[in-house]
C-alpha positions as CSV (number, residue, x, y, z in Angstrom):
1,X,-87.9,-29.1,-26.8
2,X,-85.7,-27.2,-23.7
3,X,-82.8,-28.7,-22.7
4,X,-80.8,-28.0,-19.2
5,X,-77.3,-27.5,-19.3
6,X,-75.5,-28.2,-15.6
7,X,-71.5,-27.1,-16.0
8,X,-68.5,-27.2,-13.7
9,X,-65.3,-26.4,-14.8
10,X,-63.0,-29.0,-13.4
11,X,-63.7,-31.7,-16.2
12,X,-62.4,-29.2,-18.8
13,X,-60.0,-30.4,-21.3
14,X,-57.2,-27.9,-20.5
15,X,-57.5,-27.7,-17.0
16,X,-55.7,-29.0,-14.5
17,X,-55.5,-27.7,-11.0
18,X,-57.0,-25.1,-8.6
19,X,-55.3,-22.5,-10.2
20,X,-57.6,-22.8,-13.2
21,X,-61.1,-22.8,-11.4
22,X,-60.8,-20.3,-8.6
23,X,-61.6,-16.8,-8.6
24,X,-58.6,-15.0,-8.4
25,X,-56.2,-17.3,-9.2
26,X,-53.8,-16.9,-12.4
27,X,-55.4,-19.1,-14.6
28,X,-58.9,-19.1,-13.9
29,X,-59.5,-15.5,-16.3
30,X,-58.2,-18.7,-19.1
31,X,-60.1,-21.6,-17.5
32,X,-63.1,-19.2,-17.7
33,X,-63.2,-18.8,-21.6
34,X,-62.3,-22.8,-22.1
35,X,-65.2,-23.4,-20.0
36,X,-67.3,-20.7,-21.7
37,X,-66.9,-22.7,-25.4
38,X,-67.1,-25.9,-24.0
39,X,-70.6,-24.9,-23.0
40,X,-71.1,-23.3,-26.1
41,X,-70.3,-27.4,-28.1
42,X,-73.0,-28.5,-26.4
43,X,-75.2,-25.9,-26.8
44,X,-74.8,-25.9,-30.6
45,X,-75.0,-30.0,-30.6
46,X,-78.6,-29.5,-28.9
47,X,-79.8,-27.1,-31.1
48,X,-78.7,-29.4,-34.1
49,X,-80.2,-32.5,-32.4
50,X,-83.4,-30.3,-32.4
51,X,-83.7,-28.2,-28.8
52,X,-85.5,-25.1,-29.2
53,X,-84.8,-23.8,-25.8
54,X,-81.6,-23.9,-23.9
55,X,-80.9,-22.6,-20.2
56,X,-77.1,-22.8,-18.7
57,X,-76.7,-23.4,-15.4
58,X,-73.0,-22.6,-13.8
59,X,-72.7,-25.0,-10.6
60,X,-68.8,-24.3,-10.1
61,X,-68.0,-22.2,-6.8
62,X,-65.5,-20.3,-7.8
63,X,-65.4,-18.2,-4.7
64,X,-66.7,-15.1,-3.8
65,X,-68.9,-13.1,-6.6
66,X,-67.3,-15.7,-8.9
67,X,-69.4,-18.6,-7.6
68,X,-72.1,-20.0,-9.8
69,X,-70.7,-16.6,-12.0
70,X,-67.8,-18.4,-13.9
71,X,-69.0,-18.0,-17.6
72,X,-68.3,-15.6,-20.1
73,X,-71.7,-13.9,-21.0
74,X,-69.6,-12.2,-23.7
75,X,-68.5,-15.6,-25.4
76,X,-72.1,-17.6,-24.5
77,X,-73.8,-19.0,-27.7
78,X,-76.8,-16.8,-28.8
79,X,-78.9,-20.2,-28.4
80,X,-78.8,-20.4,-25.0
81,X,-79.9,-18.3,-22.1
82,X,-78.0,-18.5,-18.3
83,X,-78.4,-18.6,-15.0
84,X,-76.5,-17.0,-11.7
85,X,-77.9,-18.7,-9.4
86,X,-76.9,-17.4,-5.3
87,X,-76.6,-21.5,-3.8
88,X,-76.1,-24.5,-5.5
89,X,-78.7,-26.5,-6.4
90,X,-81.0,-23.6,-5.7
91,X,-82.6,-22.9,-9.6
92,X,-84.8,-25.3,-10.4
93,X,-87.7,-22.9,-12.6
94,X,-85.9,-24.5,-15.8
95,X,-86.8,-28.3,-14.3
96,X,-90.5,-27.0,-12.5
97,X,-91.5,-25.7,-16.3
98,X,-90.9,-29.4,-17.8
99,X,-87.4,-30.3,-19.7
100,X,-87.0,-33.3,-21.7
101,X,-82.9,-33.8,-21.3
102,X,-80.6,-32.7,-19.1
103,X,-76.7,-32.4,-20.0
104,X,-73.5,-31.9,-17.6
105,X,-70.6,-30.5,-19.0
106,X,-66.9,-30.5,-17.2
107,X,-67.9,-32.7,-14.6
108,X,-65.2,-34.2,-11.9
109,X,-65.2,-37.2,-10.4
110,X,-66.1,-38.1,-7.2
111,X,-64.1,-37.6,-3.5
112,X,-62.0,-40.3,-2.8
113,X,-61.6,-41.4,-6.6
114,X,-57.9,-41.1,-9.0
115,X,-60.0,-38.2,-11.1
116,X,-58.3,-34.9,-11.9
117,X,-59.7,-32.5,-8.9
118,X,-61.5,-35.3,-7.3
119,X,-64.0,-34.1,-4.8
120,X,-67.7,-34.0,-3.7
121,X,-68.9,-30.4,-3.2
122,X,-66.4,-29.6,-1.0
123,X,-62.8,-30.1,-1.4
124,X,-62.3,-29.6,2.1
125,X,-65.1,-29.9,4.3
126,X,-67.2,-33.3,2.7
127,X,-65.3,-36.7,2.5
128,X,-68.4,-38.7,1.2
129,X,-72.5,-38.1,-0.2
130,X,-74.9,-41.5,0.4
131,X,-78.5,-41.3,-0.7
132,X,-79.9,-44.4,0.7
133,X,-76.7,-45.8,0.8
134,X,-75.4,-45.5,-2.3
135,X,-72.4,-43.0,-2.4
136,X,-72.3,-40.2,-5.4
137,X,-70.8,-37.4,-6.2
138,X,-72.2,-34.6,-7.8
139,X,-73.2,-36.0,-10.8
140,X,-75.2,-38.1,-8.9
141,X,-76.5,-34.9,-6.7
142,X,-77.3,-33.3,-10.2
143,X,-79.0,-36.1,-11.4
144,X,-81.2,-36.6,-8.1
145,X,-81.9,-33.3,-8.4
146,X,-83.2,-33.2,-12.2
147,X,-84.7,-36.5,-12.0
148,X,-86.9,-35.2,-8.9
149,X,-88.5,-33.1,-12.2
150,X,-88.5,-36.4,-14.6
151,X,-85.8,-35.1,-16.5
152,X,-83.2,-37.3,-18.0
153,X,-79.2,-37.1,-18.7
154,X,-78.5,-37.7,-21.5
155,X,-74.9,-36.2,-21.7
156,X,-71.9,-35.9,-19.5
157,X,-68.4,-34.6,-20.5
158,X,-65.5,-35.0,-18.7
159,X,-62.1,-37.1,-17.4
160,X,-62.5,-40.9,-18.1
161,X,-63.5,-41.6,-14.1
162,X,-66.0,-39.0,-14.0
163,X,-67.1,-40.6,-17.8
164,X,-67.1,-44.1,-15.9
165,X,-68.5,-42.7,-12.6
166,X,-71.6,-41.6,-14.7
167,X,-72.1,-44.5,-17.0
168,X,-72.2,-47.1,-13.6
169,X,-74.7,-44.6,-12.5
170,X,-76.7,-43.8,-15.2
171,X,-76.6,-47.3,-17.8
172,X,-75.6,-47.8,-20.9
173,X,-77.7,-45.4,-22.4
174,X,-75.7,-42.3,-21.8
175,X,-73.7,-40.3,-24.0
176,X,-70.4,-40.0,-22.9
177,X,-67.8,-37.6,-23.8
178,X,-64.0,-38.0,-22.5
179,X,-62.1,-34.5,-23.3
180,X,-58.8,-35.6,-21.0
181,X,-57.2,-38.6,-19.4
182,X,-56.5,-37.9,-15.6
183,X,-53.0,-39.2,-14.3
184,X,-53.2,-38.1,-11.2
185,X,-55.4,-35.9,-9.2
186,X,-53.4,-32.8,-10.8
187,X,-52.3,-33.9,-13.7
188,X,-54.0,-35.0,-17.1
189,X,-53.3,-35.9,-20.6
190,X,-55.5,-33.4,-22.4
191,X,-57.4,-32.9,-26.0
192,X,-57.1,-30.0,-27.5
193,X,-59.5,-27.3,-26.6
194,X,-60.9,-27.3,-30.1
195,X,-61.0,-31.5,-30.8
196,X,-62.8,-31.4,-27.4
197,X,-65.3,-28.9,-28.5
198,X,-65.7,-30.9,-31.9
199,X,-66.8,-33.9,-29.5
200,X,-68.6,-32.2,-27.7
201,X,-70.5,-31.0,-30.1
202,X,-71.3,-34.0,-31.9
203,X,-71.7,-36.3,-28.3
204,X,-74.3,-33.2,-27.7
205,X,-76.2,-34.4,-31.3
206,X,-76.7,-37.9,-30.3
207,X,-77.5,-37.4,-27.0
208,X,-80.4,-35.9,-28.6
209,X,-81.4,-38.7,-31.1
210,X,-83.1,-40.8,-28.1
211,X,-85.0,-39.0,-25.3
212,X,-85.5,-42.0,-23.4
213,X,-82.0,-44.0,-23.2
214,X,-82.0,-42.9,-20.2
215,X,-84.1,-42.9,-17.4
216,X,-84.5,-40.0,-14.8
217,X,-82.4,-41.0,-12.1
218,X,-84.2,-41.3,-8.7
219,X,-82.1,-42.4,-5.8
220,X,-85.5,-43.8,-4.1
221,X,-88.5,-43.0,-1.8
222,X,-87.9,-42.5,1.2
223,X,-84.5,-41.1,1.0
224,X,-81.4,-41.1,3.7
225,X,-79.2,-38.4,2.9
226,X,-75.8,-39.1,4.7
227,X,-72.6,-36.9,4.5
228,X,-69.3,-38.0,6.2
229,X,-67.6,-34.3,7.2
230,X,-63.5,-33.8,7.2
231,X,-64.2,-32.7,11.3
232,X,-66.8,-33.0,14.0
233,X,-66.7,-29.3,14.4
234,X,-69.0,-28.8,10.9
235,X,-71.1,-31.4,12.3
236,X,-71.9,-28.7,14.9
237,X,-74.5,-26.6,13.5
238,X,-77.1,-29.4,13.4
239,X,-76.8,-29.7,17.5
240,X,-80.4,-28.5,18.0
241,X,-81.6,-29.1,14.1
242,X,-85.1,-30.2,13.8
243,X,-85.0,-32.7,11.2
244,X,-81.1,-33.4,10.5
245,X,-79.2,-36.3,12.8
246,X,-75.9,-36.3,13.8
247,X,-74.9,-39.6,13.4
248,X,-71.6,-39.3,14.8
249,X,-68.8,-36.8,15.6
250,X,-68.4,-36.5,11.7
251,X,-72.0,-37.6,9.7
252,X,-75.0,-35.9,9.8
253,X,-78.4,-37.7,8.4
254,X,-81.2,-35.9,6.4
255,X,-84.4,-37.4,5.3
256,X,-87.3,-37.3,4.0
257,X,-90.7,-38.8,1.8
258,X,-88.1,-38.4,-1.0
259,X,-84.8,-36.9,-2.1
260,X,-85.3,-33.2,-2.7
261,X,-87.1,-33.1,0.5
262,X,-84.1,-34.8,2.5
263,X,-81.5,-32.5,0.3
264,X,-83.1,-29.5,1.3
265,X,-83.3,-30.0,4.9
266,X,-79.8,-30.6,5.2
267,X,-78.5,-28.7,2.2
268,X,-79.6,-25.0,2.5
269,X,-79.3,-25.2,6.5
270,X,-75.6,-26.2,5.9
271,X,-73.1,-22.8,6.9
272,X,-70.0,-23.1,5.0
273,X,-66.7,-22.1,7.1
274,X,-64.8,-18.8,7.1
């Protein structure tokens, strides 16, 4: 039975601002090793609930080498294996080989939303993500992009919006896992790094004990990607594109016969500013 673990490190109990995600930055050698065991709880809750292969995927851009290279290897459970992956969303061989549940760890709520580093990909540079209307954030984009493979989520850990933000978009179904209370965009009332892990753990177990609560989540066929940018200078790039619309000064279109297909086109053609 393989299992695909998707982290980010902002919906980490004991993390709390930028300082503690991004390379460089004086907390993120701490935010690292919280993140690291995090991963490991669920790792060790699979394997219990009866996974005999598990690959970790780091989805958190940290910045420079750091990016999608946050984890520990020194600290990761011997039960799982990882992946460094260059782009995000770019590993998929885990999904193409056939897994039977997926689970996201520290996840963040979306843009817009009152959830401790709120955001959609880009802090910055994206204000909103629609597929076919319906606006996600990167749960949703991770879910798209495993349910284009059939696969299920099962779990998701994080703040209470990004626990809430899942739930609406996934049913009742999914296991859920609060590990802090956001107060504020940078500010949180926090479990202990070890209770969470204990949660974790177990919320990892039962996630396990019924393969099909949930169903793999597929935003539709065919799909409208549609991203609202900060400024109608990123909109640029896609002037003399071939398959992606500007829409306006600030919202560029994507689609396709289904989701990946739309993703891809805009995704991996997107250059991220200096």
């Amino acid at each position: 039975m393989r299992v695909f673990i998707i982290s980010d490190m902002e919906g980490v109990a004991g993390i709390t601002n930028w300082g503690g995600v991004g390379a460089g930055e004086p907390l993120y050698d701490e935010g690292r090793t919280l993140y690291t065991e995090e991963i490991n709880a669920a790792v060790r809750g699979a394997r219990a609930g009866g996974a005999t292969e598990v690959v970790v995927m780091d989805c958190h851009g940290a910045g420079g080498v750091r990016s999608f290279n946050s984890l520990r290897p020194d600290l990761l459970d011997d039960g799982c294996e990882f992946v460094v992956q260059r782009e995000w969303t770019e590993y998929t061989g885990v999904l193409e080989d056939g897994c039977d549940a997926a689970f996201f760890v520290g996840m963040h709520a979306m843009a817009g939303s009152r959830g401790q580093m709120s955001h959609t990909v880009s802090g910055t540079d994206w204000r909103s993500v629609r597929f076919n209307g319906r606006e996600v954030g990167e749960t949703g984009i991770n879910a798209a992009l495993c349910g284009n493979w059939n696969c299920p989520v099962l779990l998701v850990t994080g703040d209470q919006v990004a626990c809430a933000e899942a739930t609406e978009l996934l049913g009742p179904g999914l296991v859920t896992v609060q590990v802090k209370t956001a107060l504020g965009r940078f500010s949180a009332r926090h479990k202990t790094p070890g209770v969470a892990r204990t949660l974790i753990e177990a919320g990892a177990r039962k996630a396990m004990s019924d393969l099909k609560a949930v169903a793999p989540w597929d935003p539709g066929r065919p799909c409208e990607v549609r991203i609202e940018l900060a400024t109608a200078d990123l909109s640029e790039q896609f002037h003399h594109h071939p398959t992606v619309e500007i829409a306006d000064p600030r919202t560029v279109v994507s689609r396709g016969e289904d989701w990946w297909t739309a993703w891809r086109r805009f995704y991996f053609s997107y250059q991220w500013p200096e």
